[in-house]
BASE-782126 format. One record per residue (C-alpha): residue in one letter; z, x, y. Coordinates in steps of 0.2 Angstrom, whole numbers, padded with zeros to 4 digits, always signed. Each point is the difference from the previous one (the first is absolute). Last residue first. Layout:
<nodes>
aZXY/...
</nodes>
This chain:
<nodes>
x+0094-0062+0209/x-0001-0006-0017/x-0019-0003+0001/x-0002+0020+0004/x+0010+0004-0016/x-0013-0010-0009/x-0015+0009+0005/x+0009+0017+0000/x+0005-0002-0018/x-0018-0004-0004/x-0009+0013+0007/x+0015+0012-0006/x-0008-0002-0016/x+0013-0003-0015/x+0001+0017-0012/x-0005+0000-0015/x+0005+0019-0008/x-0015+0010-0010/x-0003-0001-0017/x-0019+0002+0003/x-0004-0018-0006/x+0017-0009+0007/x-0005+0010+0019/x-0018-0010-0002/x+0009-0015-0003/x+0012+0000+0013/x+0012-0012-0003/x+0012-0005+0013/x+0016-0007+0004/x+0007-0003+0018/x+0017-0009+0006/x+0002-0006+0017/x+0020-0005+0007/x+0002-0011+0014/x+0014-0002+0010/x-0005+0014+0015/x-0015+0009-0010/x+0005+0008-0015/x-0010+0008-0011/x-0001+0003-0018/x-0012+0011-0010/x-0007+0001-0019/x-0009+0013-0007/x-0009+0000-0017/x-0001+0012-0016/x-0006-0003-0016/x+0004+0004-0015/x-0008+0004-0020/x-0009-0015-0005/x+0017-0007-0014/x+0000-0015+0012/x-0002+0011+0016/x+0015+0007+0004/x+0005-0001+0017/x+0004+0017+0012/x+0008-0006+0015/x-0004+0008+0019/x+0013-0007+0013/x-0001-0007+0017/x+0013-0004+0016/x-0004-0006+0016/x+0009-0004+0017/x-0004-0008+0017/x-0017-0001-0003/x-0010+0014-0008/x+0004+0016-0006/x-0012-0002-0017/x+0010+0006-0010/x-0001+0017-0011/x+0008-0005-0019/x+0017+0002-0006/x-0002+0002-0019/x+0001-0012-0015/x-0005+0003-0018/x-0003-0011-0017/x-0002-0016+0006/x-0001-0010-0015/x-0006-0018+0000/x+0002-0016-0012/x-0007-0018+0002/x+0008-0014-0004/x-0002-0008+0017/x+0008+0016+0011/x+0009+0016-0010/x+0002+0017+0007/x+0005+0014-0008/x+0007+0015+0009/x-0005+0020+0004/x+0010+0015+0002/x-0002+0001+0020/x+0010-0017-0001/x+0017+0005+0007/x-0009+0011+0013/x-0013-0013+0006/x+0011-0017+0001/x+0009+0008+0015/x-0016+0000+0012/x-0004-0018-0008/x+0018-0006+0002/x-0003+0008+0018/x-0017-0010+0005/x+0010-0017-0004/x+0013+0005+0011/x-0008+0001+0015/x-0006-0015-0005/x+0016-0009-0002/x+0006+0005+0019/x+0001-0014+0007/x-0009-0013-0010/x-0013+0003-0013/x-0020+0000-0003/x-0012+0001-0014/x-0018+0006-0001/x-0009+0005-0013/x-0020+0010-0003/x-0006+0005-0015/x-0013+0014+0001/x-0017+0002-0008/x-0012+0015+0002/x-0018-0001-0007/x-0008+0016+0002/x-0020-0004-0002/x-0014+0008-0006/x-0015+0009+0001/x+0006+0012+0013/x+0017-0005+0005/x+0000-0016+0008/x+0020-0010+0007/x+0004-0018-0009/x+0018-0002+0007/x+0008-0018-0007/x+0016-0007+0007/x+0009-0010-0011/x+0013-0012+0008/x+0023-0003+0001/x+0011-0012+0008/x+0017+0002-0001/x+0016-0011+0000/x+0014+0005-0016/x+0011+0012+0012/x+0012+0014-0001/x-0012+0015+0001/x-0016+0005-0009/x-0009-0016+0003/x-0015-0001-0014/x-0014+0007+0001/x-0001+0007-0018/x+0003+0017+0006/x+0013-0003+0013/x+0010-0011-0012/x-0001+0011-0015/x+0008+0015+0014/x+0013-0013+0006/x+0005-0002-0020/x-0001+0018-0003/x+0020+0001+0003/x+0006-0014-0013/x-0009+0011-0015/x-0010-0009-0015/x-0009-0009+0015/x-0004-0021+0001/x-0012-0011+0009/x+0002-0017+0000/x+0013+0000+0010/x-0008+0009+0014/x-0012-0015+0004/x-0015-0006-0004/x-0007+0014-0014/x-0017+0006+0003/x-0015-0009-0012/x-0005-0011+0013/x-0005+0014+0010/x+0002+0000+0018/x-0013-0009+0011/x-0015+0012+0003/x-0006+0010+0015/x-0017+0012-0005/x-0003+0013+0013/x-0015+0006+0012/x+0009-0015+0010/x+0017+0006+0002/x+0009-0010+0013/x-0012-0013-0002/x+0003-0003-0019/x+0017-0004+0003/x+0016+0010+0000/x+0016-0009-0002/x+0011-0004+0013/x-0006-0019-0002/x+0007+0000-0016/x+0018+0008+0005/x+0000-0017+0012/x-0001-0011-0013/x+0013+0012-0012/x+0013-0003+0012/x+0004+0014+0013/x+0017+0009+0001/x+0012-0001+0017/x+0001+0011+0014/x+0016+0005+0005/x+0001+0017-0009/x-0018+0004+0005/x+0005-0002+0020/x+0012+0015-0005/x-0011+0009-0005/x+0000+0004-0020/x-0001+0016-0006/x+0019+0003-0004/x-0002-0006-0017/x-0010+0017-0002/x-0018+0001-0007/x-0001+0019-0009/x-0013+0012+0009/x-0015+0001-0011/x+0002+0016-0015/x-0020+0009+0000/x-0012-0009-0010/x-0008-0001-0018/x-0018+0003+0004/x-0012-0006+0011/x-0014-0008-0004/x-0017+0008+0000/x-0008-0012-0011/x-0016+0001-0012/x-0012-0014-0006/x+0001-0014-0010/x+0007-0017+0001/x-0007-0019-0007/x+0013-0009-0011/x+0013-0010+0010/x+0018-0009+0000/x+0015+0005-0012/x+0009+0002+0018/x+0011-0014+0002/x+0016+0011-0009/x-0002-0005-0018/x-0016+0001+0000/x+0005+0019+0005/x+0003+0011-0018/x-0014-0010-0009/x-0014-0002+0014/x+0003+0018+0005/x-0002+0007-0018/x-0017-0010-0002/x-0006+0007+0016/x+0006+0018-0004/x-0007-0001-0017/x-0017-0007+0005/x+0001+0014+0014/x+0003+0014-0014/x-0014-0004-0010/x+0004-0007-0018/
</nodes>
């Protein structure tokens, strides 16, 4: 079997489970970074004081936050995946700490909260003969006072306890993380956080993807992407700043 077959098919196993079990269709090369210098740790204290009056949005108002297909119209927007879990209970880690970390991947809120709102943004970009088909999960949440600040500091202190790997389980299905490290964030909004995790890919070897966080007064972003030319070569996902900037700019 070619490799891109077996990447493909290992993608769809290890992340059906996590919205993203989506396309066929990639090729070409990437020059994605790699795994990333240490990002300054989100601090409780990072909320304004205006933040820590402000009260959290509902989910109606969270969809009209999200990205649409004007703001990035070389893109593809979609509604979240069916597939996703609906709320953080249904969602469950073998270790207490990774649960913030699960959340942000799977676009769920990563703080104390069961309101979000999540989409699929599709990147198709030419190379040569070809095309590199990047897909990133996009969720929103939001909190009172200062719940979002602390939202991106479980993540930050998810990374170390959890740099060993955890098991996830969502709708029957199983996944195994197998390696966390602090990744290189974005610096946007008023605080961000990412890490690099190393999945296995249903018995496929692994696969390794970024994931980031970002606050922007009450409202956390959370970003996931495949990058399907990175998959081929074995070389880390990471989520478009395109796509990040796009949204952080709606939160403002």
């Amino acid at each position: 079997m070619k490799r891109s077959s077996t990447v493909r098919t290992g993608v769809t196993a290890a992340v059906g489970v996590l919205s993203l079990a989506l396309i066929t269709g990639c090729g070409g090369g990437s020059d994605d970074d790699s795994k990333a210098s240490e990002s300054p740790r989100p601090s409780e204290a990072s909320a304004s004081p205006t933040t820590a009056a402000a009260k959290a949005l509902g989910a109606a108002e969270l969809e009209k936050l999200l990205l649409v297909q004007s703001d990035l119209p070389r893109d593809k927007i979609a509604d979240g995946d069916d597939t996703l879990p609906k709320s953080r209970s249904e969602l469950k880690t073998d270790k207490a700490a990774c649960a913030p970390l699960a959340y942000a991947l799977t676009g769920l809120p990563p703080g104390d909260s069961d309101t979000g709102a999540s989409n699929t943004v599709t990147s198709e970009e030419r190379v040569g003969n070809s095309f590199n088909v990047t897909m990133t999960s996009v969720g929103l949440s939001s909190y009172e006072g200062d719940g979002a600040a602390k939202a991106l500091k479980a993540v930050s202190d998810g990374i170390a306890p959890c740099s060993g790997g955890f098991g996830i389980t969502a709708q029957g299905e199983k996944m195994k993380i197998t390696k966390v490290a602090t990744g290189k964030a974005s610096g946007k909004g008023d605080d961000s956080v990412a890490f690099v995790l190393d999945a296995d890919m249903d018995g496929e070897g692994t696969g390794t993807f970024t994931v980031e966080a970002v606050r922007v007064g009450t409202v956390v972003s959370t970003y996931y992407s495949v990058d399907f030319a990175s998959m081929e070569s074995g070389k880390t996902s990471a989520v478009p700043l395109a796509v990040i900037d796009a949204q952080v700019g709606k939160l403002k």
